[in-house]
C-alpha positions as CSV (number, residue, x, y, z in Angstrom):
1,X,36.5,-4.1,-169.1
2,X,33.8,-5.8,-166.8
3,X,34.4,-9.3,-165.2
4,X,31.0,-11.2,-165.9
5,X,31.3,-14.4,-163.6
6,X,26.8,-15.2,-163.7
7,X,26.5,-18.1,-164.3
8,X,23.4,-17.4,-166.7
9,X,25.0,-15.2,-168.4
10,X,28.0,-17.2,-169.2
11,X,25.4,-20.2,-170.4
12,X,24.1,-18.1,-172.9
13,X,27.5,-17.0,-174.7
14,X,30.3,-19.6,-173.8
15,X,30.1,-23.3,-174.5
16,X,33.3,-24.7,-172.6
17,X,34.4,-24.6,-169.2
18,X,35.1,-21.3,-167.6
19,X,37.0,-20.8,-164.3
20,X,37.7,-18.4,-162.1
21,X,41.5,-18.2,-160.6
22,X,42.2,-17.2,-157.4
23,X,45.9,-17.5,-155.0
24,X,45.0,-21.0,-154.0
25,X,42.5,-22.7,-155.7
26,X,40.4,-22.6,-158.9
27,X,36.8,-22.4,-158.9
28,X,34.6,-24.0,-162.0
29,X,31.6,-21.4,-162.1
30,X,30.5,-23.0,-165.4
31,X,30.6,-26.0,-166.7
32,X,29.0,-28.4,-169.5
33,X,30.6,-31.3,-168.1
34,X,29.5,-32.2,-163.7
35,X,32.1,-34.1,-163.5
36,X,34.3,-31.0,-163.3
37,X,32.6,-29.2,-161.6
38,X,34.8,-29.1,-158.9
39,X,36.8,-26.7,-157.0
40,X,40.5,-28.2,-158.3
41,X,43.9,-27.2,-156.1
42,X,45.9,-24.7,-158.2
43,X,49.6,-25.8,-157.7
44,X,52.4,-23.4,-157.7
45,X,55.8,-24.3,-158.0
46,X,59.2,-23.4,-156.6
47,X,62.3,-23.3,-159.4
48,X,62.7,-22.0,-162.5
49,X,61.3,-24.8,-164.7
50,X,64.2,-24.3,-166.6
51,X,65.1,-27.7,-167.8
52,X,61.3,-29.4,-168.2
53,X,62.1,-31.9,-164.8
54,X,59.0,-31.7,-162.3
55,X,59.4,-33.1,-158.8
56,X,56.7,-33.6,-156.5
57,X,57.4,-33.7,-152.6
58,X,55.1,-33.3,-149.6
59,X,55.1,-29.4,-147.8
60,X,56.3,-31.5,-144.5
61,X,59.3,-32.4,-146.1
62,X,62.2,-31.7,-143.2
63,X,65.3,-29.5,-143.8
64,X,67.1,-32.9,-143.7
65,X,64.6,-34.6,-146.6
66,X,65.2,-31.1,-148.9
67,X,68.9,-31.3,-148.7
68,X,68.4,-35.3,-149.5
69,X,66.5,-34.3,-152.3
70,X,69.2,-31.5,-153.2
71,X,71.9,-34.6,-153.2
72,X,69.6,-35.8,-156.0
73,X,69.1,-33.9,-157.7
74,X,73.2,-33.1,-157.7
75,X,73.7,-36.8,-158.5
76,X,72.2,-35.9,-162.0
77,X,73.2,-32.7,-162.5
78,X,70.4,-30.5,-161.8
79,X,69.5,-28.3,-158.5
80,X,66.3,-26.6,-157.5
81,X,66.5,-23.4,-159.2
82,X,66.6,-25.7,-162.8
83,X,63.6,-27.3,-161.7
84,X,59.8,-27.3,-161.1
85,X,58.9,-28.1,-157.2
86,X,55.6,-29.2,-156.4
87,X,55.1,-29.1,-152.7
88,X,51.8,-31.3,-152.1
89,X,49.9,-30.7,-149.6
90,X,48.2,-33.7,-147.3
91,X,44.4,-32.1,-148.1
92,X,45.5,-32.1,-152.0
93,X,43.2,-35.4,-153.1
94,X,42.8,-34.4,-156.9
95,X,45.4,-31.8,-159.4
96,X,46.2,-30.9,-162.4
97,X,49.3,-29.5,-163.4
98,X,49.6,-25.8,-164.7
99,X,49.8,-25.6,-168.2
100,X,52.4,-23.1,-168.2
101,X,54.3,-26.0,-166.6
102,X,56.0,-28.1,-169.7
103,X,58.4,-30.9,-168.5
104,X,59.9,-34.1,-170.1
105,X,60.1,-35.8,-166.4
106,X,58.5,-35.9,-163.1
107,X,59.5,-37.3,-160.3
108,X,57.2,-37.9,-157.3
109,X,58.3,-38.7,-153.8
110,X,55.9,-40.4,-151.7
111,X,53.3,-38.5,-153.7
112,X,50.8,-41.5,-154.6
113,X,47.2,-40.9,-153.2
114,X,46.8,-38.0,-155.4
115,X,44.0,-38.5,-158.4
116,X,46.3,-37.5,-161.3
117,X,47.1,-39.2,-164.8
118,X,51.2,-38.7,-163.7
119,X,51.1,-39.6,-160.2
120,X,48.7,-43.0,-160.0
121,X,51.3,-45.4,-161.1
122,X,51.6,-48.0,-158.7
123,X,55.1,-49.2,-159.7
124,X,57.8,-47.9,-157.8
125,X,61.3,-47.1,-159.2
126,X,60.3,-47.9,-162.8
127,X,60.1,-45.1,-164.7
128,X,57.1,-44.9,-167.1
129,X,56.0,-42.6,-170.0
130,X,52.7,-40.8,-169.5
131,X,51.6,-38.8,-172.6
132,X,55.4,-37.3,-173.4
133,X,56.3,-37.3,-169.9
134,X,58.8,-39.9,-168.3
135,X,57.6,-40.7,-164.8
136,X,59.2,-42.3,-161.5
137,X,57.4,-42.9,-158.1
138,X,59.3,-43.1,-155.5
139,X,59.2,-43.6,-152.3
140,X,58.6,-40.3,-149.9
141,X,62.1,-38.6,-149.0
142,X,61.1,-39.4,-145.0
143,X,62.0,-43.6,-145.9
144,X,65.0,-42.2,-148.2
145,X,66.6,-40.7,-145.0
146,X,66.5,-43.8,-143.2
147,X,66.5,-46.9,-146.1
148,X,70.0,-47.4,-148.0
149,X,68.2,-50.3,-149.9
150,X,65.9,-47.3,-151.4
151,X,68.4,-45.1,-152.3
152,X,70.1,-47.4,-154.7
153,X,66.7,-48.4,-156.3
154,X,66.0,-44.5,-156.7
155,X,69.8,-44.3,-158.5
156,X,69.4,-47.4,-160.6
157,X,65.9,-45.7,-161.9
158,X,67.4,-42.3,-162.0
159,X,70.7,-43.8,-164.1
160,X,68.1,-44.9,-166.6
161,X,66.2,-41.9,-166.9
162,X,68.9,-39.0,-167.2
């Protein structure tokens, strides 16, 4: 089977949105609608996904800020193989999440300026439903380390939430 990825071609015979998929990013080459007509990030994520819980964290997260967010996750009774890790990158300004990826709740740490429907809440440590999905902004896992006062809003949130 032949890839066809003209353009003209694909006008002809396809009416939606076609992309093309490669390691990092994925590349609109067709598309009815300019507005997506984008090149959008294409997130991969660490875990298994194996209990529908997302968490968002920047790829400069310390050794120190990962085991904090370990202890979290602990506190609730989940570690990093049960869940979905996003790892954002500074350069990400605009996502969308896999599809493959289904989860109940996300949690995003420090994870704000990103044009998303789950991360542009602007209240912190109030968790919110988006579509099905139970959300918490928090702040990033660097102020965690060094701010008691946050930690025990993140806990009160998390106590509701799980």
């Amino acid at each position: 089977m032949q890839i066809v990825d003209d353009p003209e071609f694909l006008r002809r015979f396809i009416d939606q949105d076609v992309y093309v998929i490669s390691e990092n990013k994925v590349n609109v080459i067709e598309s009815k609608n300019a507005e997506n007509a984008a090149v959008l990030p294409f997130l991969k994520y660490k875990g298994n996904n194996t209990v529908g819980v997302a968490v968002c964290i920047s790829e400069n997260s310390t050794d120190e800020e990962k085991k904090l967010l370990a202890d979290i996750l602990k506190s609730v009774k989940l570690s990093v193989n049960e869940i979905a890790l996003f790892e954002i990158g500074d350069e990400i300004k605009s996502l969308e999440f896999p599809d493959n990826t289904s989860f109940r709740i996300l949690i995003s740490f420090g994870i704000t300026s990103v044009n998303s429907v789950f991360l542009n809440i602007k209240t912190r440590y109030s968790p919110t439903t988006v579509e099905t999905c139970r959300v918490l902004i928090s702040d990033s896992l660097t102020l965690l380390v060094k701010k008691v006062d946050l930690k025990k809003k993140l806990w009160t949130a998390l106590k509701s939430m799980f």
